[in-house]
FIDO-501996 format. One record per residue (C-alpha): residue number from 1; residue in three letters; x, y, z. Coordinates in steps of 0.5 Angstrom, whole numbers, padded with zeros to 4 digits. Layout:
BEGIN
   pos   code       u       v       w
   NUM    ALA       X       Y       Z
...
This chain:
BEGIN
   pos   code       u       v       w
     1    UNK    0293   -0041    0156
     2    UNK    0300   -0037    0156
     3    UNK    0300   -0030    0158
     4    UNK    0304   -0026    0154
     5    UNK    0307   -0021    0159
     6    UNK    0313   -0018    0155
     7    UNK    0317   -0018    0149
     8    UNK    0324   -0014    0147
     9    UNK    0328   -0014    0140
    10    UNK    0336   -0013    0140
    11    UNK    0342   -0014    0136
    12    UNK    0347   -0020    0136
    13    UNK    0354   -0019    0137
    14    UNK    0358   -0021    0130
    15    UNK    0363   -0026    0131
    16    UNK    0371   -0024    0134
    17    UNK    0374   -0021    0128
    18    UNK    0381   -0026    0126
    19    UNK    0387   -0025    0124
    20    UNK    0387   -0031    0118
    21    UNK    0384   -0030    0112
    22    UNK    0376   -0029    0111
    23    UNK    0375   -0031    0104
    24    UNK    0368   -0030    0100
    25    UNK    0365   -0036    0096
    26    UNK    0359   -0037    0091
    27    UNK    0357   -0043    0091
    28    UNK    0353   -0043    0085
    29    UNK    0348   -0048    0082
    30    UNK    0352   -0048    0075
    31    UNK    0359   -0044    0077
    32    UNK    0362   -0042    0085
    33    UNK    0368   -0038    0085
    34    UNK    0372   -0035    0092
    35    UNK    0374   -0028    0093
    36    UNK    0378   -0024    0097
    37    UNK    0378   -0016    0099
    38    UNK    0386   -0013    0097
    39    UNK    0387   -0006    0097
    40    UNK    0380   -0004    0099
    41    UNK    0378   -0008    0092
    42    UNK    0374   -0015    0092
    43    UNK    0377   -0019    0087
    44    UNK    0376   -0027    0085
    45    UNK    0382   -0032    0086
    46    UNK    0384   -0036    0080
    47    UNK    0386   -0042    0080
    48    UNK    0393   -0044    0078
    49    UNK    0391   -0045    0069
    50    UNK    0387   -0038    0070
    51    UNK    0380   -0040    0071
    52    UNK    0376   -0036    0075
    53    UNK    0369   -0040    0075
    54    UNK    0370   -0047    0077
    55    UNK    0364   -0051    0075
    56    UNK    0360   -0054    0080
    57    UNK    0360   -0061    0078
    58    UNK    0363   -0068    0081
    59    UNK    0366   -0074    0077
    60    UNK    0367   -0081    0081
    61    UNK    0370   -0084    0075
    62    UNK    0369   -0092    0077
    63    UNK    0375   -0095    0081
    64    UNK    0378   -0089    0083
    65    UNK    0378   -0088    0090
    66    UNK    0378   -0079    0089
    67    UNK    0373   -0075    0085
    68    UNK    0376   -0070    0081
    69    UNK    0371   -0063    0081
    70    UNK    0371   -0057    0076
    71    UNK    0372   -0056    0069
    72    UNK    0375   -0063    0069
    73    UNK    0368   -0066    0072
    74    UNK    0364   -0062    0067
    75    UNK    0368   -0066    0062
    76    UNK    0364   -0072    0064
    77    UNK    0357   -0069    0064
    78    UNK    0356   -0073    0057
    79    UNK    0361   -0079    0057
    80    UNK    0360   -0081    0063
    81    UNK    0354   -0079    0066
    82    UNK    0353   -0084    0071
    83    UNK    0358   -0082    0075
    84    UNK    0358   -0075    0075
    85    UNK    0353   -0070    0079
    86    UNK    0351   -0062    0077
    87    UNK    0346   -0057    0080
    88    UNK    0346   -0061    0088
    89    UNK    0345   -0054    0090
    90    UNK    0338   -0056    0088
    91    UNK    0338   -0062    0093
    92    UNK    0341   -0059    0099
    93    UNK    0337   -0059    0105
    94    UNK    0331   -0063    0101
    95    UNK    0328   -0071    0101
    96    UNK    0327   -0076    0096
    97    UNK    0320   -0075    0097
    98    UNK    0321   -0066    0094
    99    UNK    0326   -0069    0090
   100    UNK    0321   -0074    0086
   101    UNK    0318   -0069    0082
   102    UNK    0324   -0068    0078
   103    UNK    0328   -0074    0079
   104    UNK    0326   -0077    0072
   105    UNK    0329   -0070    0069
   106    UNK    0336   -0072    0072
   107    UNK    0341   -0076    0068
   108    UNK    0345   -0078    0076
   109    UNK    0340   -0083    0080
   110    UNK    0338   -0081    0086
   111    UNK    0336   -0085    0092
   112    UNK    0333   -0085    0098
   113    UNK    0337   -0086    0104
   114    UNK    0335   -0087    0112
   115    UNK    0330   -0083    0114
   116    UNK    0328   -0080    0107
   117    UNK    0334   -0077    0107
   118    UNK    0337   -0076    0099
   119    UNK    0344   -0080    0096
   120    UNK    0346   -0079    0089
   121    UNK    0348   -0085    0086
   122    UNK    0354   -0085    0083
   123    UNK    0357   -0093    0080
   124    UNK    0358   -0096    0087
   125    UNK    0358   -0091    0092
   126    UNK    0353   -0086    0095
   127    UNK    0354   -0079    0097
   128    UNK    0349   -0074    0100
   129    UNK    0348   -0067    0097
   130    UNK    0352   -0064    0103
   131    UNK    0358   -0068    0102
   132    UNK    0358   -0067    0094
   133    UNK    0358   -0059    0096
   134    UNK    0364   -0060    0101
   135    UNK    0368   -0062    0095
   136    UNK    0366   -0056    0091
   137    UNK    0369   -0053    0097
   138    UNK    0374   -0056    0099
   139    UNK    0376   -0054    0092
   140    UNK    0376   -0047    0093
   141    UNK    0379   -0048    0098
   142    UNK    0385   -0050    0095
   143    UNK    0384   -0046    0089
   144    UNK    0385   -0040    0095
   145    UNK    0391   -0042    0099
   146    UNK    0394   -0043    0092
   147    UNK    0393   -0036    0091
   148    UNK    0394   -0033    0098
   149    UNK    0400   -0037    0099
   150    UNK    0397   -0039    0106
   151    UNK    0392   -0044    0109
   152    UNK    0385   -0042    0109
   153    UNK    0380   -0043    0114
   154    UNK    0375   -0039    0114
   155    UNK    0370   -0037    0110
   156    UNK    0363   -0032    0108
   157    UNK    0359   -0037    0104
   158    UNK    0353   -0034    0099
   159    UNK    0345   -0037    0099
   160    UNK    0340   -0035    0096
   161    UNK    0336   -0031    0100
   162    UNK    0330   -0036    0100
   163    UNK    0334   -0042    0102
   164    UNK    0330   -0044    0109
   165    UNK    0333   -0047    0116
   166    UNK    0335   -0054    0113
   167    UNK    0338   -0051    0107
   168    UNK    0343   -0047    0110
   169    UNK    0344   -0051    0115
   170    UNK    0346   -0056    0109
   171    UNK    0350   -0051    0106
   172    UNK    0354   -0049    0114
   173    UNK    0355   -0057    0116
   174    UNK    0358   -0057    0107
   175    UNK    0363   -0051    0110
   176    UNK    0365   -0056    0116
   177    UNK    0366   -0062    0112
   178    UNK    0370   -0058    0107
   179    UNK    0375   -0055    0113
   180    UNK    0372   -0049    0113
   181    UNK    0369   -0044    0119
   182    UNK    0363   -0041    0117
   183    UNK    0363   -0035    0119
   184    UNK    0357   -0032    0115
   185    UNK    0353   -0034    0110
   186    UNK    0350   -0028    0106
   187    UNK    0344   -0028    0102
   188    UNK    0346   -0027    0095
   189    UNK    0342   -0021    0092
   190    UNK    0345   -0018    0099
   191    UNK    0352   -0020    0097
   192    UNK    0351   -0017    0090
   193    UNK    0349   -0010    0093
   194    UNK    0355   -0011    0098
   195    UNK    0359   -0010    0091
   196    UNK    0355   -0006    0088
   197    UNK    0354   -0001    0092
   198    UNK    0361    0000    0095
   199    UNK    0363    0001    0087
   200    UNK    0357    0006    0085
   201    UNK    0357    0010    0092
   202    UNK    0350    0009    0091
   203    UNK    0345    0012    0095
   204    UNK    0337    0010    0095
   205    UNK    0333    0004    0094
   206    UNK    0335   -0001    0089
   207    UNK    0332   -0008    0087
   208    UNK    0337   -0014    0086
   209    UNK    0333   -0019    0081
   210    UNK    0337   -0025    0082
   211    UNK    0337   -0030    0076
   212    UNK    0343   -0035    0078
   213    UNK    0343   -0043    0076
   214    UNK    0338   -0046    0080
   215    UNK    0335   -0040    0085
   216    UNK    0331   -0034    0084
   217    UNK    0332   -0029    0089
   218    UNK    0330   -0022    0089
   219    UNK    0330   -0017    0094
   220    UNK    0330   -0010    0096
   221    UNK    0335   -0005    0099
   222    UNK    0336    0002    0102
   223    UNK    0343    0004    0101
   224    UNK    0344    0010    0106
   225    UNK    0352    0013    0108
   226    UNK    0355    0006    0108
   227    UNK    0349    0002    0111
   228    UNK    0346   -0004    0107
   229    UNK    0339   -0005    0109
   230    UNK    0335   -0012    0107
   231    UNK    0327   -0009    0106
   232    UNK    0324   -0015    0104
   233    UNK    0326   -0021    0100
   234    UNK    0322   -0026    0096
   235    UNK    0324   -0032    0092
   236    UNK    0324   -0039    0089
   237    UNK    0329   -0044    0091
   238    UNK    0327   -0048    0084
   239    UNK    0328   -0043    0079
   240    UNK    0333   -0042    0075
   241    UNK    0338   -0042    0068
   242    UNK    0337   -0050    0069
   243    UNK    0330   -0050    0069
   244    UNK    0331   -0046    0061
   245    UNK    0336   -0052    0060
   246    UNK    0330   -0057    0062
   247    UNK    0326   -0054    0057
   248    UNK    0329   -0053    0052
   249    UNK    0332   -0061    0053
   250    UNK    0324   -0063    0053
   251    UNK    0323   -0060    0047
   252    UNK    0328   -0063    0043
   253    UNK    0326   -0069    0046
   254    UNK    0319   -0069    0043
   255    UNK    0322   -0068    0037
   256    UNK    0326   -0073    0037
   257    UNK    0320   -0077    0039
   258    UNK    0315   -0075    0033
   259    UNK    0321   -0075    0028
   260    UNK    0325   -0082    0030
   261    UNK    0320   -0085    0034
   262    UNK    0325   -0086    0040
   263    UNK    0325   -0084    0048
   264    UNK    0331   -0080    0048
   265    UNK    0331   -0079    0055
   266    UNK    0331   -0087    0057
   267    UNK    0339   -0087    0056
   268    UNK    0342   -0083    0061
   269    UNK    0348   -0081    0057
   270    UNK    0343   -0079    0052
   271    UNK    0340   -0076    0057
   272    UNK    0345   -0071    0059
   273    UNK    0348   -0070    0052
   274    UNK    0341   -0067    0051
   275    UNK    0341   -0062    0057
   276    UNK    0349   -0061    0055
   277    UNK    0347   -0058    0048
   278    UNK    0341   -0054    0051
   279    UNK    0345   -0050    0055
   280    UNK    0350   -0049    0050
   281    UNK    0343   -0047    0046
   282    UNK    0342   -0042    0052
   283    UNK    0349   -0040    0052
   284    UNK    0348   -0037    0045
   285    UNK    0342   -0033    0046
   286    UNK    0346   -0029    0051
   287    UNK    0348   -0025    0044
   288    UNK    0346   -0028    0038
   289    UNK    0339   -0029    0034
   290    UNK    0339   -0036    0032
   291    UNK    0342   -0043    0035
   292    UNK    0344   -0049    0033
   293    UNK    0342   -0056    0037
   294    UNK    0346   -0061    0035
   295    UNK    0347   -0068    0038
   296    UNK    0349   -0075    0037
   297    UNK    0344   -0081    0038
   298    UNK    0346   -0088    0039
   299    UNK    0346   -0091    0033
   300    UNK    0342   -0086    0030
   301    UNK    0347   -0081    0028
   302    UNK    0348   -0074    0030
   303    UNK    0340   -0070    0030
   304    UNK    0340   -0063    0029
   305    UNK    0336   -0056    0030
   306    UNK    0336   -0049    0028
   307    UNK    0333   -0045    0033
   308    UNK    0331   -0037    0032
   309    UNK    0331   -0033    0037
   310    UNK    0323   -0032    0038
   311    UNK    0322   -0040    0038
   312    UNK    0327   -0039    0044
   313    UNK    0324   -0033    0048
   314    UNK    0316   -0036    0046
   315    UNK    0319   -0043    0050
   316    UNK    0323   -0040    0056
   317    UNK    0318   -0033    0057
   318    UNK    0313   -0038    0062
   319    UNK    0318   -0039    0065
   320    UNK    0321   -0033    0066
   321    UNK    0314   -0031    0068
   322    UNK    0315   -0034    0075
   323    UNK    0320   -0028    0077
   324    UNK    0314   -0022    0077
   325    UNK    0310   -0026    0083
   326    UNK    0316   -0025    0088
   327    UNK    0318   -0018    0085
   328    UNK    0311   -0015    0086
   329    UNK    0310   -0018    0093
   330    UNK    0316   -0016    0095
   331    UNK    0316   -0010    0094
   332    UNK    0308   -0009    0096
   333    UNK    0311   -0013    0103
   334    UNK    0316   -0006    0104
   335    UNK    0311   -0002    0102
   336    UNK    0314    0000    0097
   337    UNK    0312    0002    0089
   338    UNK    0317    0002    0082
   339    UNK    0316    0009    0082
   340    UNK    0321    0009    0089
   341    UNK    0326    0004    0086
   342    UNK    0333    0009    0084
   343    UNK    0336    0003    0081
   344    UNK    0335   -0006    0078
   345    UNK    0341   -0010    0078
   346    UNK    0341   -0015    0074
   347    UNK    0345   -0021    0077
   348    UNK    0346   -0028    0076
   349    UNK    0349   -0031    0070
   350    UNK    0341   -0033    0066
   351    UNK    0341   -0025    0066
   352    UNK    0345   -0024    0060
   353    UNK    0339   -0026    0056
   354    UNK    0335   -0021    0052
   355    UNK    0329   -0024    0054
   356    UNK    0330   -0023    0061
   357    UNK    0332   -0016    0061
   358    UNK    0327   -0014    0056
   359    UNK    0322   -0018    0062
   360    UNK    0326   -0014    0068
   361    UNK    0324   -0008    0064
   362    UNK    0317   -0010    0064
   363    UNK    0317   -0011    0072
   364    UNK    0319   -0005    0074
   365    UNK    0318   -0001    0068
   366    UNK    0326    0001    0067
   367    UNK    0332   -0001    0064
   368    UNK    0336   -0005    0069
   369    UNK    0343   -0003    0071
   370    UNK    0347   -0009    0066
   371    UNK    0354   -0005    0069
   372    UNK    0356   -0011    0074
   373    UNK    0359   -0018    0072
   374    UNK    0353   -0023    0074
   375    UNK    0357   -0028    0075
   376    UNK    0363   -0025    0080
   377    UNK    0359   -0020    0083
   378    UNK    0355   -0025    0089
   379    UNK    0363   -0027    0091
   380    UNK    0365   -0020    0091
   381    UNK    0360   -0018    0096
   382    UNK    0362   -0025    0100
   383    UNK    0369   -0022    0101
   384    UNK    0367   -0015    0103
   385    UNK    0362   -0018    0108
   386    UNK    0369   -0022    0110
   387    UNK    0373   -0016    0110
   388    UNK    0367   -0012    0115
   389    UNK    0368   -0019    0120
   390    UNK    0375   -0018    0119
   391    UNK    0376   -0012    0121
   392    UNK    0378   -0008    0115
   393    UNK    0372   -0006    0114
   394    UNK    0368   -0001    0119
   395    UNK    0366    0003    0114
   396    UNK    0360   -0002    0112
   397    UNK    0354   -0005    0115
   398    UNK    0350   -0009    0113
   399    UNK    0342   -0011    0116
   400    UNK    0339   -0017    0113
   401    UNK    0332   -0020    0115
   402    UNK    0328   -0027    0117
   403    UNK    0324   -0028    0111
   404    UNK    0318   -0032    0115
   405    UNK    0315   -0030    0122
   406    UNK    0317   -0035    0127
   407    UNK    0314   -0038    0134
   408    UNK    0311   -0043    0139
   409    UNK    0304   -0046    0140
   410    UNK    0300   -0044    0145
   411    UNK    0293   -0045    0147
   412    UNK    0288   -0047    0144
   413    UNK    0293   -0049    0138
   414    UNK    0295   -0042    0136
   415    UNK    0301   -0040    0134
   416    UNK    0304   -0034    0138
   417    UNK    0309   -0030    0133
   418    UNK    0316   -0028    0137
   419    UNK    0320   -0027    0130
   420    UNK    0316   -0023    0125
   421    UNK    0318   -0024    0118
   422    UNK    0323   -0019    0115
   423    UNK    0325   -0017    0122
   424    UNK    0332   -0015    0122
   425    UNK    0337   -0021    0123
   426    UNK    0341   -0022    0128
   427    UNK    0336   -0021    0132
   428    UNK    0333   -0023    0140
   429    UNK    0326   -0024    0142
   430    UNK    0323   -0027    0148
   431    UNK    0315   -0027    0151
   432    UNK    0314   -0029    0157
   433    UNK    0309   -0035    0159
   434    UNK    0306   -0039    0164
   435    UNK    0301   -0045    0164
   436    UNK    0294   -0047    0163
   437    UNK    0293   -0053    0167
   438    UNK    0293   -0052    0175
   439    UNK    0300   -0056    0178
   440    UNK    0303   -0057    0171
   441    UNK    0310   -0060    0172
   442    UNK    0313   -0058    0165
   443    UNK    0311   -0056    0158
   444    UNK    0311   -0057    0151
   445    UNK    0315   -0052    0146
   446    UNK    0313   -0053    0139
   447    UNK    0317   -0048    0135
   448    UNK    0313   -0046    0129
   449    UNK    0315   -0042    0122
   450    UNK    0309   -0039    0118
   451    UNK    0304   -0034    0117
   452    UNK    0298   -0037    0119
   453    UNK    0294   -0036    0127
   454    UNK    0293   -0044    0127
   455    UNK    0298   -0049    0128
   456    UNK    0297   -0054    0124
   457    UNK    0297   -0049    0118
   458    UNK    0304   -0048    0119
   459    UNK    0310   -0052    0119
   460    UNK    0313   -0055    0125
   461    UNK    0321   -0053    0126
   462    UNK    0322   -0057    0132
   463    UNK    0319   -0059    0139
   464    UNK    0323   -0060    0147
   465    UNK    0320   -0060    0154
   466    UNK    0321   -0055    0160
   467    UNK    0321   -0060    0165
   468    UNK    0321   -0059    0173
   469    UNK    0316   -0053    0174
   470    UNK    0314   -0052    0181
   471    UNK    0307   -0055    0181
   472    UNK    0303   -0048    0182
   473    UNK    0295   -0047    0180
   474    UNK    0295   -0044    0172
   475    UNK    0298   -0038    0171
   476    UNK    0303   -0038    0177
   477    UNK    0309   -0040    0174
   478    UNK    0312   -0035    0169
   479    UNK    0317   -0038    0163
   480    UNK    0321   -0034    0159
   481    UNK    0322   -0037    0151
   482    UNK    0327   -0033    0148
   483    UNK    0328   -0034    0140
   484    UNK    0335   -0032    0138
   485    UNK    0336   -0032    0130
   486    UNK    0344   -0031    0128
   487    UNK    0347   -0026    0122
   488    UNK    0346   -0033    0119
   489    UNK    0339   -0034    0120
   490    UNK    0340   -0040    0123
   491    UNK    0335   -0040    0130
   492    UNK    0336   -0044    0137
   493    UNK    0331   -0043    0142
   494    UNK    0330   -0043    0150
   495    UNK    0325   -0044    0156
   496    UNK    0327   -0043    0162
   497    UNK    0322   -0043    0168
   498    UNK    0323   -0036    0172
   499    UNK    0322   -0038    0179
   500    UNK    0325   -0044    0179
   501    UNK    0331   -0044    0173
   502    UNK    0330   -0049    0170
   503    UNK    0332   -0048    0163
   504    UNK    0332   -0053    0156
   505    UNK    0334   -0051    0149
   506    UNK    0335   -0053    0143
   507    UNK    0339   -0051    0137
   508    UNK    0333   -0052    0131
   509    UNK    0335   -0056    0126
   510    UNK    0329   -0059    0120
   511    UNK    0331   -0065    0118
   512    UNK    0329   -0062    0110
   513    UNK    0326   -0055    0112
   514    UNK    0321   -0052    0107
   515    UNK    0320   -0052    0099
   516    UNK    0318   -0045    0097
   517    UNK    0312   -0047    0094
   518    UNK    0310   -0048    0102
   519    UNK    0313   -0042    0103
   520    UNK    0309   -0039    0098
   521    UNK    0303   -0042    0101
   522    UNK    0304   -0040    0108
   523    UNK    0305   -0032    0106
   524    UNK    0300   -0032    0101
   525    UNK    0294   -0036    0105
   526    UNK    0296   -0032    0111
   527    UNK    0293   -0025    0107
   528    UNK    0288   -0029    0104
   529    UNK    0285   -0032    0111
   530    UNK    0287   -0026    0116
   531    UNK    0280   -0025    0117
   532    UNK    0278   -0032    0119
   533    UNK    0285   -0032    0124
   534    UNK    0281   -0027    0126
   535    UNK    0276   -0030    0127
   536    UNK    0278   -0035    0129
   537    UNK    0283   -0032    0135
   538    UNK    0277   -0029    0138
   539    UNK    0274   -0035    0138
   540    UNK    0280   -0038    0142
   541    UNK    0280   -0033    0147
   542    UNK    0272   -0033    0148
   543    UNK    0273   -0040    0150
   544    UNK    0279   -0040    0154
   545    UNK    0276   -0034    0158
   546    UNK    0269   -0038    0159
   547    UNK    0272   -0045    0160
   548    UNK    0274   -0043    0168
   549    UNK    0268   -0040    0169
   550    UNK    0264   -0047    0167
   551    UNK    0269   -0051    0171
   552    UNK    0268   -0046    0178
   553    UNK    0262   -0046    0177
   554    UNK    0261   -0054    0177
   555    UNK    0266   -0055    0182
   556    UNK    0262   -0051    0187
   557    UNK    0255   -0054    0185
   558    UNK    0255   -0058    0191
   559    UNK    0255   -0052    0196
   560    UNK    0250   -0048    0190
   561    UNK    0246   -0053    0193
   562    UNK    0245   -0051    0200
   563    UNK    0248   -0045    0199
   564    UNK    0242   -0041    0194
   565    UNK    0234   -0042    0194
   566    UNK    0231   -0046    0189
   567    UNK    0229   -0040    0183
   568    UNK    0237   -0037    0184
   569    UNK    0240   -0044    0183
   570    UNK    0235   -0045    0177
   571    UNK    0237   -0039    0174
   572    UNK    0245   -0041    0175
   573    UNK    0243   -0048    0172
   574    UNK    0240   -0045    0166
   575    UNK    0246   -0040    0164
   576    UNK    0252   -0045    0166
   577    UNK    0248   -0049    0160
   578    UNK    0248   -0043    0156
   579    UNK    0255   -0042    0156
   580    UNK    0258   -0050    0155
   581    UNK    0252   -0050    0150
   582    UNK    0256   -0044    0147
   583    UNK    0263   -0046    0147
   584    UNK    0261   -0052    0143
   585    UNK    0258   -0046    0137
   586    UNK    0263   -0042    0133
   587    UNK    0260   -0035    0135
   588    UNK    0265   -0031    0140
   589    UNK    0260   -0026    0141
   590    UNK    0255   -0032    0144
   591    UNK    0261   -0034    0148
   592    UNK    0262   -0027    0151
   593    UNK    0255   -0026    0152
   594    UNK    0253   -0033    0156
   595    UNK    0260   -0031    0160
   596    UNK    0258   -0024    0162
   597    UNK    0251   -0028    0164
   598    UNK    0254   -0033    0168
   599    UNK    0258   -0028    0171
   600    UNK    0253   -0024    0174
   601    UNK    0248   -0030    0176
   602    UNK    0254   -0033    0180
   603    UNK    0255   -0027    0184
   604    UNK    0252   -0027    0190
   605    UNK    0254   -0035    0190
   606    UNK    0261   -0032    0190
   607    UNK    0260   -0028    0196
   608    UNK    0256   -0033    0200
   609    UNK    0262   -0038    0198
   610    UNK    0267   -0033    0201
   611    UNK    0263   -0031    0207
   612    UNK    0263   -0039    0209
   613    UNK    0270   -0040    0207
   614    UNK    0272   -0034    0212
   615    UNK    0268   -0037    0218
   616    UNK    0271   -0043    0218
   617    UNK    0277   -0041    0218
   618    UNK    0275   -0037    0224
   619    UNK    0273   -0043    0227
   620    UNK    0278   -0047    0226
């Protein structure tokens, strides 16, 4: 079993400040934007026809070899639907099997790939989602040397603050193939109070509610004297404006159904003509009481519906409703009430919606802070973290935290926690171990994310071998695992044999990582279940404590024999089968109980086993 013998926690260095230009960028699910710090002042870079927001879509028009990306793209969601991808946000670092659910809902195909990974089809070619977000990049990219005048190739990319390792190691390896050095990947709500605050002067406690395309985000922060700090961070990485767009498609597409007795949604084009005027319904809402659906069916003509503004809050409103589990449970997390907050900011471009904030105000019984711009916002604080690296800025800090404890199996399948969630990032933790088997010769690392005491409830992240320990009896050799999550969250994780040096390590990269909904699932059962971990890591330890016992016991059975009178080793026999009978039981104390007996009935075989060893020796 291994030995926790010490733990520490320090920061991590940020990277070399650069003489180039750093930018910001949102990469968002509906629009992305980059910015940049002139003057002490964020500002969003346009591109050469003025446009700030570049939407984030592709488009792969058949035979041509280059796609084109933004406004143009999103031209084609309807006339060319087949070859034209929206919302990939939602797919990165995500298998076919997560993506199954919501596949029918989209009118691009996905595809499974080698080992589950996902591709969108798009006519003959297939691209992953990590490739179709690099061109979303490489475009801002441009867009930013057309504005600087200068080559680009660094840059701080915004994620929601839920995205897991796979995720955001998705959204890093986007950066490269963009040519862009990631330098820092921030989480959104962060990036927005980076901006926030650095206009406001702010100090207190602030809530930022974070609604964009396809995430939600909430978190909670503490602005003090120029320190921004994370207190804690919930979410849903499947929640967002689009998910009002698909309702409000599905909707019409009912009614569609019930009036002309068709299935709009089995024609791709229609399909996304659907989605395409269900947006624009939305868009509306953002500042009119009723809207107008209107769209063209093949050989049918043009369909139309009048929406009021009631119907549309009625539909919508379940949905928003998801938002309120993670408000509460974040603020419950920092030990915090909505009486402490001083300030709710509202970002993301879903929170123009009246329904949304009237649904903010119900949360937190205040009006939000409607001030900031919900779209640009999160790519401003992105280009103030990137004037922090740079150097220009050394009136800032920012402390950001893990969302999920992580750590290592150890004995008895359960999970010892090096990283606590919503610790500080960067951070470092190392525990030292040692073996449960005499002359062990190399161990297992299983590196594990969750909140629960048992292993296989929480989700493994990776595992490596320690190999080359000197082969000593249990608990001798001493090996030192050491965590380390960057500013990024991104983890590597190293052991290393103290007595030999022996070291591996390994760079954690899940092939899909995380859904929210197991995110959810380990936070919350790990509240449920912490009694029975309990439990049940006091049961772990009772037998860990008795199994050596039995086994000493057994092995000197033979000398028991002529060493202890009759009744004395009758007495042994009885209780070391008490204690194994005990073991196989699920009672700790029992456990406890039969050991401390057996402990005692063996005392005087151990002296008597001692005395013997110490006349041979002399002897010989």
């Amino acid at each position: 079993m291994p030995i926790q013998i010490e733990a520490s926690f320090q920061g991590v260095s940020s990277p070399e400040t650069k003489s180039k230009p750093i930018v910001g960028i949102d990469l968002g699910t509906t629009h992305s934007l980059v910015a940049i710090v002139r003057d002490g002042q964020p500002q969003v870079l346009v591109s050469p026809l003025g446009q700030r927001l570049v939407p984030s879509v592709v488009s792969l028009k058949e035979g041509v070899a280059f796609p084109v990306i933004g406004w143009e793209a999103k031209s084609n969601k309807v006339r060319d639907a087949k070859h034209t991808v929206f919302s990939v946000k939602r797919l990165l670092g995500r298998s076919y099997e997560d993506l199954k659910a919501i596949a029918h809902t989209l009118p691009y195909e996905i595809v499974p790939h080698s080992e589950g990974v996902v591709r969108v089809q798009l006519g003959e070619h297939s691209f992953t989602a990590i490739e179709i977000s690099a061109m979303i990049l490489r475009e801002l990219k441009q867009i930013a040397e057309q504005a600087l005048g200068e080559e680009v190739t660094q840059a701080v990319i915004t994620v929601p603050a839920y995205f897991n390792d796979a995720q955001r190691q998705a959204t890093r390896t986007a950066g490269r193939l963009a040519g862009l050095d990631v330098l820092r990947m921030i989480n959104e709500p962060t990036a927005a109070s980076l901006a926030y605050g650095l206009d406001k002067k702010r100090q207190g406690l602030i809530a930022v509610y974070d609604l964009g395309g396809g995430t939600f985000d909430f978190s909670l922060l503490k602005l003090h004297d120029g320190i921004f700090e994370v207190l804690a961070t919930r979410g849903d990485t499947q929640l967002g404006g689009d998910d009002l767009d698909q309702a409000i498609a599905q909707k019409m597409a009912q009614v569609i159904h019930s009036r002309l007795g068709i299935d709009p949604y089995q024609d791709l084009k229609t399909k996304a003509a659907l989605l395409e005027c269900a947006e624009e319904v939305k868009k509306v809402f953002s500042e009119n009481t009723s809207a107008h659906f209107k769209v063209d069916l093949p050989e049918l003509g043009v369909f139309e519906y009048a929406w009021s503004l009631e119907e549309f809050e009625a539909l919508v409103r379940p949905i928003l409703a998801r938002t309120y589990e993670p408000c509460i449970k974040a603020l419950q997390d920092a030990g915090l009430s909505v009486s402490d907050l001083s300030d709710v900011v509202l970002v993301g471009g879903p929170t123009r919606l009246g329904i949304v904030k009237k649904m903010a105000e119900e949360i937190f019984g205040m009006k939000p802070n409607t001030s900031v711009h919900p779209d640009e916002v999160v790519a401003q604080g992105a280009a103030i973290q990137a004037d922090i690296l740079s150097g220009k800025n050394r009136d800032l800090l920012l402390l950001d935290v893990v969302p999920l404890s992580l750590g290592i199996e150890t004995h008895g399948g359960l999970m010892s926690t090096l990283i606590p969630r919503n610790t500080r990032i960067p951070t470092v933790a190392r525990e030292q171990y040692t073996t449960g088997v005499d002359r062990q010769t190399a161990v297992d690392i299983h590196v594990l994310q969750g909140e629960r005491e048992r292993v296989e409830e929480n989700r493994s992240l990776a595992r490596f071998k320690l190999k080359g320990i000197e082969p000593l009896p249990a608990g001798m050799p001493r090996i030192e695992v050491t965590f380390l999550i960057d500013a990024d969250g991104i983890l590597q994780v190293s052991a290393k044999d103290l007595r030999l040096g022996h070291e591996q390590s390994i760079e954690v990269k899940p092939t899909y990582g995380l859904t929210d909904q197991e995110v959810e699932r380990m936070l919350q059962s790990g509240l449920d279940f912490a009694q029975k971990d309990e439990e049940y890591r006091h049961l772990v330890e009772a037998r860990r404590k008795a199994e050596p016992v039995v086994k000493a016991v057994e092995k000197s059975w033979d000398d028991a024999k002529s060493l202890l009178a009759p009744e004395e080793l009758e007495q042994v026999k009885k209780s070391l089968n008490r204690l194994k009978q005990a073991v196989k039981a699920d009672s700790p104390q029992e456990i406890i109980e039969a050991t401390s007996e057996l402990n005692q009935r063996t005392v005087r075989l151990a002296e008597l086993l001692i005395r013997d060893t110490l006349k041979s020796s002399q002897n010989s």
